[in-house]
N, CA and C of each residue as an Amber inpcrd file, in Angstrom:
protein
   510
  45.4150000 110.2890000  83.5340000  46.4280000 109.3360000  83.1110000
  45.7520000 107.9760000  82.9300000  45.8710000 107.4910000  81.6850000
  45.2450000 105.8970000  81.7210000  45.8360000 105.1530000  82.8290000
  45.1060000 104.3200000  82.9740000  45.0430000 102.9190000  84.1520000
  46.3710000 102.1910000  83.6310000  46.8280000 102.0360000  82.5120000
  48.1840000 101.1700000  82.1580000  49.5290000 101.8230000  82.5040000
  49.2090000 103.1740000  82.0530000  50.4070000 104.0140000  82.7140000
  50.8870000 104.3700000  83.6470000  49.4400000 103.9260000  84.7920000
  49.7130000 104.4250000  86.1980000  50.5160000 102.9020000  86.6530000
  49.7030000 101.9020000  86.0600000  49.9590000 100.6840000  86.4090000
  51.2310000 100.2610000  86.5150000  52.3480000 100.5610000  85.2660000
  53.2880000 100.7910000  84.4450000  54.4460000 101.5590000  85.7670000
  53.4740000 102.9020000  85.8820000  54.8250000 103.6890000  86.7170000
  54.9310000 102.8790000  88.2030000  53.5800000 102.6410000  88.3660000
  54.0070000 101.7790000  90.0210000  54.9370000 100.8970000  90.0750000
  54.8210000 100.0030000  89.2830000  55.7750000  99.1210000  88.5680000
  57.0180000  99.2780000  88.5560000  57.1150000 100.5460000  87.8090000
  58.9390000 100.3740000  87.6470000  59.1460000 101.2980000  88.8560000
  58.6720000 102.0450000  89.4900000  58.8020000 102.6220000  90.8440000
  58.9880000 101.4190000  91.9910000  58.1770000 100.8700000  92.1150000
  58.4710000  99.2240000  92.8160000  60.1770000  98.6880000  92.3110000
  59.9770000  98.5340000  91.8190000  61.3130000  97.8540000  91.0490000
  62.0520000  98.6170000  91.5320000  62.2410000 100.1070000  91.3330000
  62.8460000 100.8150000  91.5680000  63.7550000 100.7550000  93.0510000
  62.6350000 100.7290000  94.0830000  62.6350000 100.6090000  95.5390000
  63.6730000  99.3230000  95.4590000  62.7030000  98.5050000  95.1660000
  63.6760000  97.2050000  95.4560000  64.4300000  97.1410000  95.0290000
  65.4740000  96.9920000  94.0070000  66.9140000  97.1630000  94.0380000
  67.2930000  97.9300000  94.7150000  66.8350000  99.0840000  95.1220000
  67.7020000  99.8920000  95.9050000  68.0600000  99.4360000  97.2190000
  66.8210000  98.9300000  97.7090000  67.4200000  97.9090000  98.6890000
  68.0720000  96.6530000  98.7660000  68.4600000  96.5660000  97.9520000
  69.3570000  95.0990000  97.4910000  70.7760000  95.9120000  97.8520000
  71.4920000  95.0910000  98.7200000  73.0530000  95.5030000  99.4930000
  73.8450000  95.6120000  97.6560000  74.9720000  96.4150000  98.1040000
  75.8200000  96.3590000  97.2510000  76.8250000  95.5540000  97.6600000
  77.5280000  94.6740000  97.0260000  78.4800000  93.8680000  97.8580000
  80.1240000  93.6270000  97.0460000  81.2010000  94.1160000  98.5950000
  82.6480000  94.5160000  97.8810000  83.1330000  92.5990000  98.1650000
  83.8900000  92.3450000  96.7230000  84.2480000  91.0760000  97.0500000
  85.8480000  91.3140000  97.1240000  86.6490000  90.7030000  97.8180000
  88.2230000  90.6260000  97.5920000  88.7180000  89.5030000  97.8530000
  90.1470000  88.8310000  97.7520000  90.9550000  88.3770000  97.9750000
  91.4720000  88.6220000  98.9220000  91.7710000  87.6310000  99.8670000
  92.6590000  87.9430000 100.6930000  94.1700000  88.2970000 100.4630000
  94.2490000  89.3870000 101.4610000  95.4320000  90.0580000 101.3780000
  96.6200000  88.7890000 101.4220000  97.9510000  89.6310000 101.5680000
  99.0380000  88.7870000 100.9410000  99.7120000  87.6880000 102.4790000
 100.0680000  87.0400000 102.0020000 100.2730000  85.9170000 102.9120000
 101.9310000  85.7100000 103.3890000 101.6560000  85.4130000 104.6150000
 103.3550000  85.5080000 105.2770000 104.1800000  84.1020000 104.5280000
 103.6540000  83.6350000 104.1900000 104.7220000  82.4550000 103.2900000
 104.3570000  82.6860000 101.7100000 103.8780000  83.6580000 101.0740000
 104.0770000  84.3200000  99.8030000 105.6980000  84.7540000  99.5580000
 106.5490000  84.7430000  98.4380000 107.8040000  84.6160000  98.4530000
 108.8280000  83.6510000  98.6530000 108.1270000  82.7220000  99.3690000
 109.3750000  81.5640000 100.6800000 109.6300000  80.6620000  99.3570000
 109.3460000  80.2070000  98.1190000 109.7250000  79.1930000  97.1050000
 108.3270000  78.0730000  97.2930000 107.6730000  77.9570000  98.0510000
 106.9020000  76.9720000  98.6440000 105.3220000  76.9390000  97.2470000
 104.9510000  76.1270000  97.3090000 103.6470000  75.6890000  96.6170000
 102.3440000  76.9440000  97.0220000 102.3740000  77.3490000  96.2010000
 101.2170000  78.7640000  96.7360000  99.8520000  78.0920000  97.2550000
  99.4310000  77.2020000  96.9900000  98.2010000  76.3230000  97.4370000
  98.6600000  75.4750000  98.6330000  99.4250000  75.3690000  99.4730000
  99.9610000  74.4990000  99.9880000  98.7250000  74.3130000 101.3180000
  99.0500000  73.4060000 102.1740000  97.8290000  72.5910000 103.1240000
  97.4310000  73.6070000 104.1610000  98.8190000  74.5910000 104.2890000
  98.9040000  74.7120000 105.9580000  98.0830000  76.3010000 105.5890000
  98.0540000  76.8500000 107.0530000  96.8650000  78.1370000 106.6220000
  98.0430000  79.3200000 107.3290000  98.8710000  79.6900000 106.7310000
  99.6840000  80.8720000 106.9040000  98.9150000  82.0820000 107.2870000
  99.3000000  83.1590000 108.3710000  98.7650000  84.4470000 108.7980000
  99.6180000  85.2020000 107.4300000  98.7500000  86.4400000 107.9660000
  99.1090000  87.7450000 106.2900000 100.5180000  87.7800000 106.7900000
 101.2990000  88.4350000 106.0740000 102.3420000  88.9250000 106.2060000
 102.3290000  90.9360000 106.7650000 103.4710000  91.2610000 106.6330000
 102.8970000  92.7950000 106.7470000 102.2830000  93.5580000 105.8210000
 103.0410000  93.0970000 104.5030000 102.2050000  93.4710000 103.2940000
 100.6980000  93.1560000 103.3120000 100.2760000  92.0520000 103.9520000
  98.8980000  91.6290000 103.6950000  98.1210000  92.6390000 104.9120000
  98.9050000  92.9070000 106.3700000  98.0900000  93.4800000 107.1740000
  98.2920000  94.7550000 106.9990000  98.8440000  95.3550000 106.0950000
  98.9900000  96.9660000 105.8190000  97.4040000  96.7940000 104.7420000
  97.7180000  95.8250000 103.5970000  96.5170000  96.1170000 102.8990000
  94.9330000  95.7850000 103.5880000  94.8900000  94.9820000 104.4800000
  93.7750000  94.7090000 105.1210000  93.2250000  95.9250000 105.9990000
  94.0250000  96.4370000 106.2710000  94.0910000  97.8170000 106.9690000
  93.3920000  99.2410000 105.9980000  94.1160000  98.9750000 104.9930000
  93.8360000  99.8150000 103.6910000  92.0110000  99.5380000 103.5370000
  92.5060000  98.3170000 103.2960000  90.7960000  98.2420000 103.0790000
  89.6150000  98.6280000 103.7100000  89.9360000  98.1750000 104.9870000
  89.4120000  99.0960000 106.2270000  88.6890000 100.0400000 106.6620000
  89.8640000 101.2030000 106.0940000  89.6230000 102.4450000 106.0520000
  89.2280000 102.9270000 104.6650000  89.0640000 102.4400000 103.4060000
  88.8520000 102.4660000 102.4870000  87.1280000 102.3920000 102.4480000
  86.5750000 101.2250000 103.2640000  85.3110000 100.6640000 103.3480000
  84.3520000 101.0640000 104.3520000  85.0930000 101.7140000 105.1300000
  84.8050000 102.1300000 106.7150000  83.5010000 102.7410000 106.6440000
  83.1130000 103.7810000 105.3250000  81.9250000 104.4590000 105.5410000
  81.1730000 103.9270000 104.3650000  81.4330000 102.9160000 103.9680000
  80.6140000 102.1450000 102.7340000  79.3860000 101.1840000 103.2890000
  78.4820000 101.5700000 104.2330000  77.2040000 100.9140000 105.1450000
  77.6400000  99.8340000 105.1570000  78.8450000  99.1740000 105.3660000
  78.5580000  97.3810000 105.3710000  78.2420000  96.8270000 106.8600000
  77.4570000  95.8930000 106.7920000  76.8330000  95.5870000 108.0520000
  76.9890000  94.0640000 107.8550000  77.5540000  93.5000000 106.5350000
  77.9080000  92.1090000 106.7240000  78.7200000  91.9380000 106.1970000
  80.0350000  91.2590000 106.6500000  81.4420000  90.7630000 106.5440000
  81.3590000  89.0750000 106.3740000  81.8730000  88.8120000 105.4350000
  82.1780000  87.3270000 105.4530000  83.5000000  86.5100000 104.9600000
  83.8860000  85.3470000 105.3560000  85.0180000  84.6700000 105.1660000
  85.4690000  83.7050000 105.3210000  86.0070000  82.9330000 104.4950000
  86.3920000  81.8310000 104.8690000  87.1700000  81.4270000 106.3190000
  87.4970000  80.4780000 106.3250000  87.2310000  80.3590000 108.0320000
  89.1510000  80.1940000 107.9770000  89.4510000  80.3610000 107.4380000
  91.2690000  80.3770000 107.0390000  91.8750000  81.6340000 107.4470000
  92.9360000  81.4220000 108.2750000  93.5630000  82.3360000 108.5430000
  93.7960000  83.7600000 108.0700000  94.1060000  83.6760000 106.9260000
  94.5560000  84.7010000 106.4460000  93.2210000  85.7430000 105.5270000
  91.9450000  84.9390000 105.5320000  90.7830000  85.4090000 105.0300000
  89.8360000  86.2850000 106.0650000  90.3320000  85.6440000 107.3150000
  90.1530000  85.9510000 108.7280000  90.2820000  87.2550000 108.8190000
  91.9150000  86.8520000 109.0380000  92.8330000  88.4530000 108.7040000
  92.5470000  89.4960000 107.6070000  91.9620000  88.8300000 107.0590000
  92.1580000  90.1300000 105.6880000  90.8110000  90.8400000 106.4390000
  89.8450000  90.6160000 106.9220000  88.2630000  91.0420000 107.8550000
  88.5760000  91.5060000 108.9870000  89.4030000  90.9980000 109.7760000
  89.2300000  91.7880000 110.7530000  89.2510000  93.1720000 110.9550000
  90.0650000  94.0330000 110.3480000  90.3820000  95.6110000 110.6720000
  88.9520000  95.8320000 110.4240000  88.4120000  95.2940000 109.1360000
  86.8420000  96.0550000 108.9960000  85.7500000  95.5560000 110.5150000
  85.7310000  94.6870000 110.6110000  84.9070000  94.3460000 111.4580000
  85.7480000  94.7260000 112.5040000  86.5540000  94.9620000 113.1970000
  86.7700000  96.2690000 114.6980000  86.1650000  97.0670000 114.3700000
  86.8450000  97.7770000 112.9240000  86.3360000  99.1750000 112.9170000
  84.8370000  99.5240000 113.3030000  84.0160000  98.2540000 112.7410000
  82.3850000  98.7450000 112.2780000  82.1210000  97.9490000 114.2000000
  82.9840000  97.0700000 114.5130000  82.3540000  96.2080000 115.7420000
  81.2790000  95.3960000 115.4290000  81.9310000  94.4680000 114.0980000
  80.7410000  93.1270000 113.8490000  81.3550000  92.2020000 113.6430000
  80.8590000  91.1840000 113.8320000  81.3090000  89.5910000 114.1240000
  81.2200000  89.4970000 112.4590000  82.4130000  88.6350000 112.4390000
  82.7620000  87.6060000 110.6600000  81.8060000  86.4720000 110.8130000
  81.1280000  86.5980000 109.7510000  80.0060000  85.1540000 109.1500000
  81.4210000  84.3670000 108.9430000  81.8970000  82.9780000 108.8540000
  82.0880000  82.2990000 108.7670000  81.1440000  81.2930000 107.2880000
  82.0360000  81.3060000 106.4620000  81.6160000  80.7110000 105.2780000
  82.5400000  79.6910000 104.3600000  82.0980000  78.3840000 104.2390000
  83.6320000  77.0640000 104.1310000  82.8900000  77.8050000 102.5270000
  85.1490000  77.4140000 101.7950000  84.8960000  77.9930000 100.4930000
  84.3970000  77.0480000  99.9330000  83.4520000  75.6950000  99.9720000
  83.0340000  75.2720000  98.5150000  81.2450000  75.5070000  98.8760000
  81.2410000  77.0620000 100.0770000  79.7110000  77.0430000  99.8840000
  79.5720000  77.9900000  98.9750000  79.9040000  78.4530000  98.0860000
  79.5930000  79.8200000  97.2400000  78.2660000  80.0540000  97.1000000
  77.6320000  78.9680000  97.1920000  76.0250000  79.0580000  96.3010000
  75.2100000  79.3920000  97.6140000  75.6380000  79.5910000  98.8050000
  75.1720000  80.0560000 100.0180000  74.9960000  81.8960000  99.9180000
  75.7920000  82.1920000  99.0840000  75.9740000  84.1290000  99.4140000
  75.0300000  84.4620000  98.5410000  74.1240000  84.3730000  97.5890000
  73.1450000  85.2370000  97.5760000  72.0960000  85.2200000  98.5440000
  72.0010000  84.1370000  99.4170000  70.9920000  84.1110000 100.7690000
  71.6720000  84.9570000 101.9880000  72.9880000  84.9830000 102.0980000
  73.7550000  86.0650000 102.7320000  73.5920000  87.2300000 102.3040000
  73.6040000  87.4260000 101.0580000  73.5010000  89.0020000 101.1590000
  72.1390000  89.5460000 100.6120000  70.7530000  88.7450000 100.8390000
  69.4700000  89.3380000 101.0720000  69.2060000  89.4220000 102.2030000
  70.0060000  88.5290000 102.9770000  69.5540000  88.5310000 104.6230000
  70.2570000  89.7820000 104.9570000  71.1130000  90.1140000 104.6920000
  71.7830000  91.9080000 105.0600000  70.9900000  92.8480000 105.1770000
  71.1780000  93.5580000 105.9220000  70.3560000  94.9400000 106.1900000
  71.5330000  96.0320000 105.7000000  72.2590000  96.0500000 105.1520000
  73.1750000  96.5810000 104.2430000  73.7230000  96.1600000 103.1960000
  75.1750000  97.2280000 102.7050000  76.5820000  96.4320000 102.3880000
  76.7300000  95.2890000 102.7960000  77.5220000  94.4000000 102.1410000
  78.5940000  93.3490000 102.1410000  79.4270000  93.3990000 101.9190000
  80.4820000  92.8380000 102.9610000  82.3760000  92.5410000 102.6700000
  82.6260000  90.9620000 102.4950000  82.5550000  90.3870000 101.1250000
  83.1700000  88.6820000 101.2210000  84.4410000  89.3280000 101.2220000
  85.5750000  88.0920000 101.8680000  86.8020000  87.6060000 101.4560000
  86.8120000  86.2640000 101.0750000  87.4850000  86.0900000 100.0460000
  87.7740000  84.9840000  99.5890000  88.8090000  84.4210000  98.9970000
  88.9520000  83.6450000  98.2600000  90.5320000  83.2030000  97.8790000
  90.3750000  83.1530000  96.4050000  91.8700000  83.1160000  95.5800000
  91.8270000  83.3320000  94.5360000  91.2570000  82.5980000  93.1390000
  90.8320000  81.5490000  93.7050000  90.0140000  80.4580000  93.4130000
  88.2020000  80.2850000  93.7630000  88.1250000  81.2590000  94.6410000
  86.8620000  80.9530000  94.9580000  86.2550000  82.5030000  94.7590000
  86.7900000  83.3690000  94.4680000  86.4630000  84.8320000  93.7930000
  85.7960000  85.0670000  92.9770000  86.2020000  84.1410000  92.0230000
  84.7560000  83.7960000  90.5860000  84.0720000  83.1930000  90.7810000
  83.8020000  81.8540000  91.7110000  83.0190000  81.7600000  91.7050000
  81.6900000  82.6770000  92.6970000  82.0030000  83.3460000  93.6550000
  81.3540000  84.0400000  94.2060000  80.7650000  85.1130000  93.4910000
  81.4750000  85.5250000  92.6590000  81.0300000  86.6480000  91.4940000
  79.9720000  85.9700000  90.8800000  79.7370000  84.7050000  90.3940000
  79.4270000  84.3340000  89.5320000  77.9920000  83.6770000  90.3380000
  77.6700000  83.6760000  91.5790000  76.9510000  83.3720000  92.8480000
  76.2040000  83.7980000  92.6780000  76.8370000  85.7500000  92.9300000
  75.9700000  86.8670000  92.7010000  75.4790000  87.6120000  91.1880000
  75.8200000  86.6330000  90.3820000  74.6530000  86.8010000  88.9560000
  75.8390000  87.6600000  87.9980000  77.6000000  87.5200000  88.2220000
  77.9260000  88.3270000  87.6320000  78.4590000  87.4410000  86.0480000
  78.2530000  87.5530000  85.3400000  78.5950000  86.8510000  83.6410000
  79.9070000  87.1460000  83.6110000  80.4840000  87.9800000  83.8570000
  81.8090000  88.4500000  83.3320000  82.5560000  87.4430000  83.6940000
  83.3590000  87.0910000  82.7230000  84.6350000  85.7700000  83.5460000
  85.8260000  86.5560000  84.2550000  86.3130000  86.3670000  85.4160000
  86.8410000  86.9670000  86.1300000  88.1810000  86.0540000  86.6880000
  89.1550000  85.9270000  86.2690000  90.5280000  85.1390000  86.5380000
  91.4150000  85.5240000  87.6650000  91.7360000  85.7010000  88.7030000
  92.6900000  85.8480000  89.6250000  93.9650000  84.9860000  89.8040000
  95.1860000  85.4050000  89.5670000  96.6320000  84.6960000  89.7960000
  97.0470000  84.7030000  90.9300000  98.0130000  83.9210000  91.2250000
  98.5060000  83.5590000  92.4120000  99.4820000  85.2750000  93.6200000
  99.5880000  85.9270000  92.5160000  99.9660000  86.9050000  93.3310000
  99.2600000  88.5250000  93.1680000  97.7310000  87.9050000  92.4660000
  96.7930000  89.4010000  92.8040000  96.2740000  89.0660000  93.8060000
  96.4690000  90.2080000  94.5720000  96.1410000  90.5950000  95.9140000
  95.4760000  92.2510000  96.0510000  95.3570000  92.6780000  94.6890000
  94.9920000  93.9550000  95.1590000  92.9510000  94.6120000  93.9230000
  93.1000000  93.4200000  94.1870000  91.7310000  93.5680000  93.3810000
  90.3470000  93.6180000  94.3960000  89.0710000  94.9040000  94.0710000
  88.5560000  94.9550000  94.8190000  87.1060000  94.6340000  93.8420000
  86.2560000  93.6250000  93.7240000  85.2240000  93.7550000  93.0090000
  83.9870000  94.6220000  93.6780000  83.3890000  95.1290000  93.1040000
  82.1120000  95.6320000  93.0380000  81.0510000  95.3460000  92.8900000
  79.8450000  95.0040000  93.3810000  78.7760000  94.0960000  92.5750000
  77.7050000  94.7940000  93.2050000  76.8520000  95.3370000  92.5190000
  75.4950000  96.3980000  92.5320000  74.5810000  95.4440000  91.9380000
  73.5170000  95.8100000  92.7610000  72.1970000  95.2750000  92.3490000
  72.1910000  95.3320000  90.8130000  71.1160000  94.3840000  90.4090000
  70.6240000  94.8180000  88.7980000  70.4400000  93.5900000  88.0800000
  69.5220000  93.9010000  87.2150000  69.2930000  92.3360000  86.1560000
  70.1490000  93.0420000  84.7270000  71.1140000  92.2790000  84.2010000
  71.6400000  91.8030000  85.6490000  73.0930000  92.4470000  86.4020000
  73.7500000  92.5650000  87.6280000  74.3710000  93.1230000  88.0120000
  75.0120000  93.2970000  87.2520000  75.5090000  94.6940000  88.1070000
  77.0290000  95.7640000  87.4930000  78.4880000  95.2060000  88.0860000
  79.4280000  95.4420000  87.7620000  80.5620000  94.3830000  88.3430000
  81.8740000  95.7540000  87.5840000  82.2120000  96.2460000  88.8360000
  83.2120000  97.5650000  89.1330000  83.9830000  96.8380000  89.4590000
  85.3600000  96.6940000  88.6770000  86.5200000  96.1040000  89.2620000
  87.8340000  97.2780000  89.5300000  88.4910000  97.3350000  90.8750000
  89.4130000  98.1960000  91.1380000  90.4820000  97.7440000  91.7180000
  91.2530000  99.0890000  91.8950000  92.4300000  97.7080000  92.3740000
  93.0930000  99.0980000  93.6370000  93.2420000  98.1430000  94.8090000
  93.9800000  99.2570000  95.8200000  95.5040000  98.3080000  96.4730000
  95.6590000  99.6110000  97.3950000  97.2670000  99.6940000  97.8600000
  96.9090000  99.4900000  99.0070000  98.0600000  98.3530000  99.8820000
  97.7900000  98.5410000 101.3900000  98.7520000  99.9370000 101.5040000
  98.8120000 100.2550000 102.9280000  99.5180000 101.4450000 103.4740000
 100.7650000 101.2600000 103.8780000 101.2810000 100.1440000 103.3600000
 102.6660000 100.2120000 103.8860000 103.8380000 101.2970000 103.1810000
């Protein structure tokens, strides 16, 4: 085999390796919020817990993610972003990174430092930009009452971006 071809396959074999070790990372929204419905300003100051709808779907997710290797969970430090993490982190028994939403440009150093998966939560405002953190182009819009969107983001130059959408269990 010539010297370029061998050179060549190490190469994309290398490459190979390394993305594979690059975490795959699930981004969401936090689940639905106990003053969602009330007439009130959906952005409003105060930091409302989920509602049941929100802790049935946080739950969902949960068990949805449970065997998806994630070994790092993250979230804004807000109640209900909190909440939307916790069921995963009992389940797996790992502490929430703590992340204020105008650090976005912090999570691709979060999720090389992973020795797995990643779980962000985030808010419906700060979703794209986190997508967009992790190298994704696609423009990605979230409204005030999606709550059931689960992004996807796989290694790759440049990443893949799987968008789905789930049900809590209520």
């Amino acid at each position: 085999m010539p010297r370029t071809i061998a050179l060549a396959l190490v190469l994309v074999f290398a490459g190979a390796l390394h993305a594979a070790a690059q975490p795959t990372v699930f981004v969401v929204r936090h689940a639905e919020r106990a003053d969602d419905g009330a007439g009130g300003n959906p952005m409003m100051a105060s930091d409302p817990d989920l509602s049941a709808s929100g802790r049935a779907r946080a739950e969902s997710l949960a068990s949805m993610l449970r065997s998806a290797n994630v070994t790092t969970i993250v979230a804004t430090p807000y109640k209900r972003t909190q909440q939307t993490a916790a069921p995963m982190a009992k389940a797996l028994g790992l502490e929430i990174t703590t992340l204020g939403p105008r650090d976005t440009a912090k999570v691709p150093d979060l999720v090389r430092a992973s020795k797995g998966n990643v779980l962000i939560v985030g808010h419906s405002n700060t979703v794209p930009d986190i997508l967009k953190a992790l190298g994704v182009t696609e423009v990605v819009a979230l409204g005030d009452a999606d709550y059931d969107n689960l992004f996807i983001v796989t290694p790759g130059s440049p990443p893949e971006l799987v968008r789905l959408h789930f049900r809590g269990s209520e």
